[in-house]
Residue frames as qw, qx, qy, qz and C-alpha x, y, z in Angstrom:
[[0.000, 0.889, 0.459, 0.000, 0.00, 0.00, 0.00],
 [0.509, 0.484, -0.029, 0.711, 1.23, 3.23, -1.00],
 [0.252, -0.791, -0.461, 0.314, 1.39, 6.19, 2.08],
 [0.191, -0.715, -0.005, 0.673, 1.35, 9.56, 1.61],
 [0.550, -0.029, 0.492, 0.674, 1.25, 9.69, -2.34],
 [0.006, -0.942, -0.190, -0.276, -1.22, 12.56, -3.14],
 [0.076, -0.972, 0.223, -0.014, 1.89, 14.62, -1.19],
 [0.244, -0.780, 0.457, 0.351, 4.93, 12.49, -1.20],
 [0.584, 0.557, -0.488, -0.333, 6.73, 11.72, -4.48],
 [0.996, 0.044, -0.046, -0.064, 7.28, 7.96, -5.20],
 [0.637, -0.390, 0.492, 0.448, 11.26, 6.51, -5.00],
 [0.535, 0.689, -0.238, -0.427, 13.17, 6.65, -8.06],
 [0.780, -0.152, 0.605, 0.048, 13.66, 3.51, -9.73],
 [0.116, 0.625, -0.627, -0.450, 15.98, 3.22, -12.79],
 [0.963, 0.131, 0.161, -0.174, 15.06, 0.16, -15.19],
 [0.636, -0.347, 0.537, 0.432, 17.91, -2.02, -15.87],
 [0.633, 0.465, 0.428, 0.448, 17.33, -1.26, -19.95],
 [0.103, -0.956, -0.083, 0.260, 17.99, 2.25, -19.40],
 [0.832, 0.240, -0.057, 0.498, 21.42, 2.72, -21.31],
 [0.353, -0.422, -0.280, 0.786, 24.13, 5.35, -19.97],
 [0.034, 0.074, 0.350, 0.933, 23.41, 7.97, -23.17],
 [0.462, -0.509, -0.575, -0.443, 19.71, 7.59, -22.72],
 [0.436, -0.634, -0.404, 0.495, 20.20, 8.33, -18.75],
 [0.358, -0.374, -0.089, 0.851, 22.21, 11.46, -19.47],
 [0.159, -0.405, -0.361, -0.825, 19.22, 13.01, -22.11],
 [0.454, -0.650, -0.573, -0.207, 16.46, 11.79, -19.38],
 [0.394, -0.538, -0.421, 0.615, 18.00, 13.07, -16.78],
 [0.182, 0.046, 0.185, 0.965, 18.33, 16.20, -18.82],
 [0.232, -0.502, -0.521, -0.650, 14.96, 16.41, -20.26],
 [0.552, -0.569, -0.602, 0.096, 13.60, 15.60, -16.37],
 [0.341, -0.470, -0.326, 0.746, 15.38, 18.41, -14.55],
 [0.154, 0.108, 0.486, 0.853, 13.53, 20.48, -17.43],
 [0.488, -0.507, -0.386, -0.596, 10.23, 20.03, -16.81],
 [0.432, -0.693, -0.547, 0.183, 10.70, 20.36, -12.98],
 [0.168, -0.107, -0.051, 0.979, 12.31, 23.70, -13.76],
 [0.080, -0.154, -0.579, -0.796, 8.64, 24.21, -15.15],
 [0.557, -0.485, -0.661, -0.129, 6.97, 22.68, -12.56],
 [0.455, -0.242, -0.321, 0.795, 8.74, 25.18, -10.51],
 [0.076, -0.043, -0.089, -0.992, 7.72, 27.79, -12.13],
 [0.485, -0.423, -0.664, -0.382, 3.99, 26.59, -12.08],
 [0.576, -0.547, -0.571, 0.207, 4.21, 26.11, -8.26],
 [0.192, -0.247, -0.243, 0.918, 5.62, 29.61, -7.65],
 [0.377, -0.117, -0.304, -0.867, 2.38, 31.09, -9.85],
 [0.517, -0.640, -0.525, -0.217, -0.24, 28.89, -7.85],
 [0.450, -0.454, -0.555, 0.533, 1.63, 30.55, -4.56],
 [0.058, -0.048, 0.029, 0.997, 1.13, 33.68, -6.08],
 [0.510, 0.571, 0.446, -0.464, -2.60, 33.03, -6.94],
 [0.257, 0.582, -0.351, -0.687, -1.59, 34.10, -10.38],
 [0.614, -0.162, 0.772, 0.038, -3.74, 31.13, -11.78],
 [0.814, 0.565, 0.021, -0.134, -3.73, 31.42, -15.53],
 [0.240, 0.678, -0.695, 0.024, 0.13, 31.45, -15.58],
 [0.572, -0.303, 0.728, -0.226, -0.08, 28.40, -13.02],
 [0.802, 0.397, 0.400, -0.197, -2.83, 26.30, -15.07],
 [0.724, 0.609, -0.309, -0.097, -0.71, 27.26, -18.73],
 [0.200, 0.584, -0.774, 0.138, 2.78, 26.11, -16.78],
 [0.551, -0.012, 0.792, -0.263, 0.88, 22.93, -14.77],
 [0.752, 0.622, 0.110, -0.186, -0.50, 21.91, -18.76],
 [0.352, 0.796, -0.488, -0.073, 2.64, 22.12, -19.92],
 [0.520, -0.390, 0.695, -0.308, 4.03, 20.48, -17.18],
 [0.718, 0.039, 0.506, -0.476, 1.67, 17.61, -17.75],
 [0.834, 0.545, 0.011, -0.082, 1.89, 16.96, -21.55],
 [0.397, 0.641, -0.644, 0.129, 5.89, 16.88, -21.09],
 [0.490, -0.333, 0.749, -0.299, 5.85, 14.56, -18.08],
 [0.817, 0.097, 0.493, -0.282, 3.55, 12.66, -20.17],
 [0.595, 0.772, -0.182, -0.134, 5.77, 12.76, -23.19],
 [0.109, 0.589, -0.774, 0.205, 8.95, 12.03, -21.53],
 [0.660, -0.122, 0.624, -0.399, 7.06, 8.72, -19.84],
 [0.809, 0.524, 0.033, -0.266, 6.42, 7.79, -23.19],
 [0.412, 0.792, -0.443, 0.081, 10.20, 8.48, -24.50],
 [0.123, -0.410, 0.779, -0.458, 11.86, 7.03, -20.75],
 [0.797, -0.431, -0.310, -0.288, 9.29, 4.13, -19.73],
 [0.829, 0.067, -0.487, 0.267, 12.30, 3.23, -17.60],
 [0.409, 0.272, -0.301, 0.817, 13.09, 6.32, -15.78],
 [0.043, 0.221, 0.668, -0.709, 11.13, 6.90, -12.63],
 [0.207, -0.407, -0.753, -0.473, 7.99, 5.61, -13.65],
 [0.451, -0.513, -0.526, 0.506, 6.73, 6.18, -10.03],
 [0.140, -0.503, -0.231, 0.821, 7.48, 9.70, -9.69],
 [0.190, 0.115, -0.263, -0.939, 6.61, 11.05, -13.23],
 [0.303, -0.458, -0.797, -0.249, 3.43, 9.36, -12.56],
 [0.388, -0.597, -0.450, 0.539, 3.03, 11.07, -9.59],
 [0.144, -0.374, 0.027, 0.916, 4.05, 14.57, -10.94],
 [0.056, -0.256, -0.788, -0.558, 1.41, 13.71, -13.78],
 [0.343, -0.669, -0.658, -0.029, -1.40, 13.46, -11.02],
 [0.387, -0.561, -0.354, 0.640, -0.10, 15.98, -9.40],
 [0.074, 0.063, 0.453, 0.886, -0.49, 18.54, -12.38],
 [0.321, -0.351, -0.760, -0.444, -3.57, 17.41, -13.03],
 [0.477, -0.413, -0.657, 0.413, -4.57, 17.99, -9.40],
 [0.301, -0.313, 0.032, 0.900, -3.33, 21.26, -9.44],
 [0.139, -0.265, -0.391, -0.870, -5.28, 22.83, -12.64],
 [0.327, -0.573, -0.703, -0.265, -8.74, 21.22, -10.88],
 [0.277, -0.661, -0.436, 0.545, -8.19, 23.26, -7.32],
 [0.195, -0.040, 0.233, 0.952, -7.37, 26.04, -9.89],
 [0.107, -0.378, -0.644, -0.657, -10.66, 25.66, -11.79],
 [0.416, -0.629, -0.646, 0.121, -12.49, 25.73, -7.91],
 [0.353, -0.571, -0.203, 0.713, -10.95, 29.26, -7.57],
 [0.260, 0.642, 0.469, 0.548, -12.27, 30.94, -10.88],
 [0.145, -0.863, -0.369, -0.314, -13.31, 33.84, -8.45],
 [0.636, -0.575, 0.018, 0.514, -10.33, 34.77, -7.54],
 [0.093, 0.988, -0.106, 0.055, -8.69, 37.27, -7.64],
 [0.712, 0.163, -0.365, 0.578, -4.26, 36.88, -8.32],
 [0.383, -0.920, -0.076, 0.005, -2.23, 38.75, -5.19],
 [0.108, 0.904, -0.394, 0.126, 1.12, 40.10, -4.65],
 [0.662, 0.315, -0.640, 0.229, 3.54, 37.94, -4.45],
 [0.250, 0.467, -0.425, 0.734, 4.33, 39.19, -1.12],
 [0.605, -0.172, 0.195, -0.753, 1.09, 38.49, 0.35],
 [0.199, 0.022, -0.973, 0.117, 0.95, 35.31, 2.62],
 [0.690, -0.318, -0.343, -0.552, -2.30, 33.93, 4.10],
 [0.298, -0.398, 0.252, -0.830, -3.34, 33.14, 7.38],
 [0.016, -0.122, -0.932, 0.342, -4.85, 30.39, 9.47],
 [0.145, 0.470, 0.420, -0.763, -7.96, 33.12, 10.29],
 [0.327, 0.380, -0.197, -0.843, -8.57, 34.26, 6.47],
 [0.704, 0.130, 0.496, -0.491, -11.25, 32.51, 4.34],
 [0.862, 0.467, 0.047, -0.191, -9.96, 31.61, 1.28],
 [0.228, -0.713, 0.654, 0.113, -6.13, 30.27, 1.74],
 [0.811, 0.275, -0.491, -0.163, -5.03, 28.09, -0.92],
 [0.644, -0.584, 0.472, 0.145, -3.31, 25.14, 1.45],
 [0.855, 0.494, -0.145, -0.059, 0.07, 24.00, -0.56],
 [0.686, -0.612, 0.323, 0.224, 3.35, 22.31, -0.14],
 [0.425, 0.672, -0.509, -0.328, 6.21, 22.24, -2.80],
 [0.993, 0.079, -0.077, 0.039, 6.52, 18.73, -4.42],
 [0.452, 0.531, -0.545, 0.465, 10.66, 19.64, -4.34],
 [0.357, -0.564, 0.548, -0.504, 10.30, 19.78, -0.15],
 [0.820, -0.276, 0.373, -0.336, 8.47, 16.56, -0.14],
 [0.900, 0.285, -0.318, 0.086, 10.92, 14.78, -2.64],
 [0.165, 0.616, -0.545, 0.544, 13.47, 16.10, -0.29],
 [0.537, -0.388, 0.527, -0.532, 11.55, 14.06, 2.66],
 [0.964, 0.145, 0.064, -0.212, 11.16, 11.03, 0.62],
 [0.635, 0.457, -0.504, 0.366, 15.04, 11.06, 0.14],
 [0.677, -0.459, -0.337, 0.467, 15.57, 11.26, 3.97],
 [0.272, 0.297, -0.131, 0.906, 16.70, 15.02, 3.66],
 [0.364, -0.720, -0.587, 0.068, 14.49, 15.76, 6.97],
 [0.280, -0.567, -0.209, 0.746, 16.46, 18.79, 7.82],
 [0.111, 0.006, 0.322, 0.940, 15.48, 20.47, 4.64],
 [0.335, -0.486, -0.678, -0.439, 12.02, 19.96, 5.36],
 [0.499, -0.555, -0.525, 0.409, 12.32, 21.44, 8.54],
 [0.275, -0.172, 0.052, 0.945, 13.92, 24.25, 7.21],
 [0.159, -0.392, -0.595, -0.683, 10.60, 24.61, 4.82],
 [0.370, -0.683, -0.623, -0.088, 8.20, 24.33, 7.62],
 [0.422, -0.489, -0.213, 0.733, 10.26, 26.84, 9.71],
 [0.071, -0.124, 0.298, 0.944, 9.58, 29.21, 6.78],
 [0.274, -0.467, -0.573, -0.615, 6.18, 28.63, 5.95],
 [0.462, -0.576, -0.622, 0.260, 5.35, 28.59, 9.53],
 [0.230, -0.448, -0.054, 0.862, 7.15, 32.38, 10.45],
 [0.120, -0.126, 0.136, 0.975, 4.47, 33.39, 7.34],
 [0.535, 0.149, 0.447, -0.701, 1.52, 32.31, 8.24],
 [0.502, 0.163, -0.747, -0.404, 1.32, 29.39, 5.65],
 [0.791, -0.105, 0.110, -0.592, -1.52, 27.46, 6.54],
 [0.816, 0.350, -0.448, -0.101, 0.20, 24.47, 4.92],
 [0.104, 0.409, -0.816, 0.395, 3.28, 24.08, 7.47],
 [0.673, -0.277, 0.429, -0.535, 0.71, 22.30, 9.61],
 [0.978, 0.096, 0.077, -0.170, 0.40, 19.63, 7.07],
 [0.536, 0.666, -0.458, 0.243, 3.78, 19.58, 6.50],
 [0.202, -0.325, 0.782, -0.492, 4.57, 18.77, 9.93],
 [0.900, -0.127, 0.306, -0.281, 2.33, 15.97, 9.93],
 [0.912, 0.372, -0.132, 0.110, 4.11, 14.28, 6.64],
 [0.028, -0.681, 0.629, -0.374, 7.41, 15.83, 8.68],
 [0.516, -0.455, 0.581, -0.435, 6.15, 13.34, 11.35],
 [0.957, 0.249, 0.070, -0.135, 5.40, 9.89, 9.15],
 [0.704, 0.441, -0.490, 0.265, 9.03, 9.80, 7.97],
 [0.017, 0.656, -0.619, 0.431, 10.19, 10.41, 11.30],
 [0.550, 0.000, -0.821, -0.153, 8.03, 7.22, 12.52],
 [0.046, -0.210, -0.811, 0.544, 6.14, 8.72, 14.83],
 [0.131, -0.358, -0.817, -0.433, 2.65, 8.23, 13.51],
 [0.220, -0.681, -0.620, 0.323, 0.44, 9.43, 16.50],
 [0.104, -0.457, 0.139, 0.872, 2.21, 12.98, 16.38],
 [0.103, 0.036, 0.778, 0.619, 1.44, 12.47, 12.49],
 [0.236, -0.474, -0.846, 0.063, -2.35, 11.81, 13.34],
 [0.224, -0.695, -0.404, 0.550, -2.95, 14.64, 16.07],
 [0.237, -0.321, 0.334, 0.854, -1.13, 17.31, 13.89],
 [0.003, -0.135, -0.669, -0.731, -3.81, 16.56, 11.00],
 [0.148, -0.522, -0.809, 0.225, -6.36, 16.07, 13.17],
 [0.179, -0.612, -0.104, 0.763, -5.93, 19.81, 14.32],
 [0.020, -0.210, 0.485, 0.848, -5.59, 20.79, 10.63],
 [0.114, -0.358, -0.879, -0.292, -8.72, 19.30, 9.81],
 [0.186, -0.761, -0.506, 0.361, -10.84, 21.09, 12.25],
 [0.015, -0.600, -0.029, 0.800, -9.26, 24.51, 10.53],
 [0.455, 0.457, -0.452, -0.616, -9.70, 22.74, 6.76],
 [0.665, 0.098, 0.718, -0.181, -12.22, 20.30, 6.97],
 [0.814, 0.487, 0.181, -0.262, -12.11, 19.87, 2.96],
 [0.093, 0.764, -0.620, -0.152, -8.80, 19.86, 2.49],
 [0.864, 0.242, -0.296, -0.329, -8.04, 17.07, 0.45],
 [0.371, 0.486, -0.655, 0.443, -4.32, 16.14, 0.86],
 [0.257, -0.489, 0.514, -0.656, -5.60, 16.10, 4.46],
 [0.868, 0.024, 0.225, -0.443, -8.53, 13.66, 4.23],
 [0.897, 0.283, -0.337, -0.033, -6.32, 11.33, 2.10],
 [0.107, -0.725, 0.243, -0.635, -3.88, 11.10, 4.49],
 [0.401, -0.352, 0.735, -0.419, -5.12, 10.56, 7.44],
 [0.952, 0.147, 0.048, -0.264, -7.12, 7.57, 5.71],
 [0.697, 0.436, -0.528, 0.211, -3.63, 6.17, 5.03],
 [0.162, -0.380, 0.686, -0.599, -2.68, 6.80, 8.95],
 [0.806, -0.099, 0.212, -0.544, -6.14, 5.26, 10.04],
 [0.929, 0.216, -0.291, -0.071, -5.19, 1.86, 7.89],
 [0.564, 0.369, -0.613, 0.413, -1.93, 1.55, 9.96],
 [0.567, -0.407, 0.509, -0.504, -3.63, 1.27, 13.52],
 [0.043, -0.235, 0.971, 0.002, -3.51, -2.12, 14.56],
 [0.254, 0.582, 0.760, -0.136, -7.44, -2.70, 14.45],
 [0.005, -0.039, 0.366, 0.930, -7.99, 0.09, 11.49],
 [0.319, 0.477, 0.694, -0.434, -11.49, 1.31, 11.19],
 [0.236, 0.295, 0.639, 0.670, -12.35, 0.89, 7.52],
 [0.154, 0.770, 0.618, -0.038, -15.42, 2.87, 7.67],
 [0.139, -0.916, -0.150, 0.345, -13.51, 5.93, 8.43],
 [0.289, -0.491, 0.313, 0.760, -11.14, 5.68, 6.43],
 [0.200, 0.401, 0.674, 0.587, -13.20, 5.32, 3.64],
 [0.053, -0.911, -0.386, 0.133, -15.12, 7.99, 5.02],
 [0.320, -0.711, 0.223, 0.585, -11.76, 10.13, 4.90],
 [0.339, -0.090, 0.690, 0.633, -10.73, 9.12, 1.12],
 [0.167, 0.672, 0.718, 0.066, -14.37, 9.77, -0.14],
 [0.095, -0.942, -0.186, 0.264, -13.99, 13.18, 0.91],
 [0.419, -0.417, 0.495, 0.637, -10.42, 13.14, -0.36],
 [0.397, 0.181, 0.780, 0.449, -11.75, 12.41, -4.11],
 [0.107, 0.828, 0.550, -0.020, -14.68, 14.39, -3.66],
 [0.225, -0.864, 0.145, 0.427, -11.92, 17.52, -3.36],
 [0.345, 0.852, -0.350, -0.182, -9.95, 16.95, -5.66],
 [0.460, -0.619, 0.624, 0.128, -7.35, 14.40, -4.85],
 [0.478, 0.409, -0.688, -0.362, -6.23, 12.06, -7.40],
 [0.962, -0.056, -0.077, -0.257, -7.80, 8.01, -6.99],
 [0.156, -0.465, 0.858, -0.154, -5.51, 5.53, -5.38],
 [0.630, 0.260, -0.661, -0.313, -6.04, 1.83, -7.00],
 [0.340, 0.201, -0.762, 0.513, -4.25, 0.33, -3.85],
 [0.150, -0.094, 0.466, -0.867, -5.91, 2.02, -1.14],
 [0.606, 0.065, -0.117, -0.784, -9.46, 1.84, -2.87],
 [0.768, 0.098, -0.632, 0.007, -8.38, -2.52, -3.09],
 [0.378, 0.086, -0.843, 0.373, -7.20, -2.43, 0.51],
 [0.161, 0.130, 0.488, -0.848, -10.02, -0.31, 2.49],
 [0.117, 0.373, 0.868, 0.308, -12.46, -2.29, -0.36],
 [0.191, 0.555, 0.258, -0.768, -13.90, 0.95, -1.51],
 [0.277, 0.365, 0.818, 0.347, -16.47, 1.21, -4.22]]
């Protein structure tokens, strides 16, 4: 069962047919379109979401191009960065009535419409074991009133393997952003790792997860026998 893959990127796994000259274009082509995907995620933190949506499209049709070209080269993740595009344009489409803001302008726990988001670079950086750069992130989103650091510190608290923390942390977040997807999928993934797991809820959590926006887990939906 996968955990955490609506927020954390998959391992990277190199197929053995991969040849070196064919590594050293993919790797090229790949740090390419996450310079793009960079640039996407700095326009959805700006609000600014027609630049976001044209660079999270882009995004999407090269991930899904280079998947084609590479089948061999982190299938996992550019699957993942696929859904995660795709993810992206729909919370876009749920904010039509927005208005973009100044860069400069962070959001709030208190205010009513705070987008909640984490860079996919912080959480590959937790999926490599680089926990102290993810600390550094939450220390920064936290000191500007990013809503998000909260969930970050939960997925801070899964790698560190201490699951309850992990649990409580969303809990709390939940009660300030009870639709938050990312959140609801989640803790269904936490819920399935108690020692007596109470399917109902977590299908009650993932339901709500889908119903937002999150991308469909295959796995999950086969182990928590949702329908």
């Amino acid at each position: 069962m996968k955990l955490f893959t609506y927020l954390l990127a998959a391992s990277i796994l190199l197929g053995p047919t991969l040849w070196a000259e064919d590594f050293v274009k993919a790797d090229r082509d790949f740090a390419s379109i996450a310079h793009l995907l960079e640039k996407a995620d700095q326009a959805f933190e700006n609000r600014a979401w027609d630049e976001a949506t044209r660079h999270y499209r882009s995004a999407r049709r090269a991930y899904e191009e280079f998947a084609e070209t590479f089948p061999a080269f982190a299938p996992d993740l550019v699957r993942f960065r696929i859904a995660y595009c795709r993810n992206q344009m729909t919370i876009i489409q749920q904010k039509g009535d927005e208005q973009p803001v100044s860069p400069r302008t962070s959001t709030t726990a208190s205010s009513g419409k705070q987008h909640i988001f984490i860079s996919p670079l912080v959480l590959e950086a937790l999926q490599n074991g680089e926990i102290d750069v993810a600390e550094a992130a939450y220390v920064a989103m936290q000191a500007t009133g990013d809503p998000s650091a909260e969930l970050l510190r939960a997925t801070i608290h899964v790698n560190e393997g201490n699951l309850h923390a992990a649990r409580e942390t969303l809990q709390q977040f939940l009660e300030k952003f009870p639709t938050n997807p990312a959140a609801h999928y989640n803790m269904a993934q936490l819920i399935m790792r108690d020692d007596q797991p109470d399917f109902e809820k977590a299908r009650n959590h993932y339901r709500i997860a889908i119903d937002k926006g999150a991308p469909r887990d295959e796995n999950l939906e086969i182990v928590i026998d949702f329908e």
